[in-house]
C-alpha angles and dihedrals in degrees: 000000000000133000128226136194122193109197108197130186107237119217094004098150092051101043089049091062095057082069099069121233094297084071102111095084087055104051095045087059092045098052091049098050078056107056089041090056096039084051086055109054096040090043090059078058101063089262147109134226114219113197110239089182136325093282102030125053135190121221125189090210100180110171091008116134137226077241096052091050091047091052088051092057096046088055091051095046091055098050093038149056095209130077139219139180129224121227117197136200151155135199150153093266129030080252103052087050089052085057101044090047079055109054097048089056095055090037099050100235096161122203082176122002087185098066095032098254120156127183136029140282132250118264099199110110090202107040121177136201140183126222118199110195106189119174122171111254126247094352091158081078090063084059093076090054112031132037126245095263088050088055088044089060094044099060093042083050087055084042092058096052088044098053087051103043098042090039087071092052082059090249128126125228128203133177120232102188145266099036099326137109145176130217114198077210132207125205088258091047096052092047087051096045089092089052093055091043094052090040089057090042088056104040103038102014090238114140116213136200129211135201110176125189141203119205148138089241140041092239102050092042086055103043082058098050092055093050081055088061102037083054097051083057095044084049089048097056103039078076092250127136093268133222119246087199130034126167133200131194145188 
């Protein structure tokens, strides 16, 4: 069972035009002091904050209270002039907490009208979550042969493949920049992983790693998941066949 919490800015199209048409350099600020700020709080809460996009934000909030997220809203509308409401979910699978996150929101199920809060939390006293960390292997090398810009394309191309093949294992994919991603995973999605990895060898001649992580909480998967990682390297260069896949858990 995992929980999930969708933070989302009200009223952002609106409010944006209030600004007049200099208005780009502003917002770009403003959604990365928020995201700074929103990383923050849940993070103090042994989670992480993925960036749907730059006015909506995913949070795997296992353990995390109605209290705790009211807290956190208090705290934002007190930094900024913008609001936002939280969705939350739980599921099975990261998907089907994404839906029902969702659907309370479009339904109006309130766990605080107040503070904006839709949805319900998650029951389960124990709950888990995976954590999948892939990065591309070696991209320093594409740099000899391909721009920036080139290498920019490439991995949002990756992105892209990933999204969609992980998405029908009920799992949800984000990119965290540079050549790194994260994959709220599901079982299915860890006993297809090989078969990814060997699909975007073959196709794009791109070779992936991949740490994956099982915790409680979304910090401490993913801080497994990136030992994992950081153990398939220290494998590499110690000059030994190395793993494509290696998995930690607590």
């Amino acid at each position: 069972m995992i929980q999930l919490s969708i933070l989302k800015i009200t009223g952002y199209g609106p409010w944006t035009l209030t600004l007049g048409s200099d208005r780009e350099h502003e917002l770009q600020m403003l959604q990365a002091s928020l995201y700074k700020k929103i990383q923050k709080l849940f993070s103090d809460l042994n989670s992480l904050v993925f960036q749907n996009r730059s006015d909506e934000f995913f949070v795997v909030s296992n353990k995390i209270s109605l209290e705790n997220h009211i807290e956190i809203q208090k705290n934002l509308e007190k930094e900024f002039e913008i609001k936002l409401n939280i969705s939350i979910g739980y599921g099975d699978t990261p998907y089907d907490a994404n839906l029902m996150a969702y659907d309370a929101k479009k339904n109006k199920i309130f766990l605080s009208e107040q503070y904006n809060i839709f949805g319900k939390i998650c029951p389960d006293t124990n709950p888990q979550v995976t954590i999948m960390h892939l990065d591309v292997d070696d991209i320093t090398s594409r740099a000899k042969t391909n721009s920036p810009y080139e290498i920019s394309s490439i991995i949002f191309q990756l992105y892209s493949k990933m999204s969609k093949f992980f998405l029908e294992k009920n799992s949800l994919t984000f990119f965290m920049g540079g050549d790194n991603f994260m994959v709220v995973a599901t079982d299915s999605a860890k006993k297809a992983t090989s078969q990814f990895i060997e699909m975007i060898k073959q196709e794009e001649k791109i070779f992936l790693n991949c740490g994956i992580g099982n915790a409680v909480t979304c910090r401490e998967a993913i801080k497994l998941a990136t030992k994992s990682l950081d153990t398939i390297r220290e494998i590499r260069d110690s000059g030994k066949e190395k793993p494509e896949i290696y998995e930690l858990s607590c």
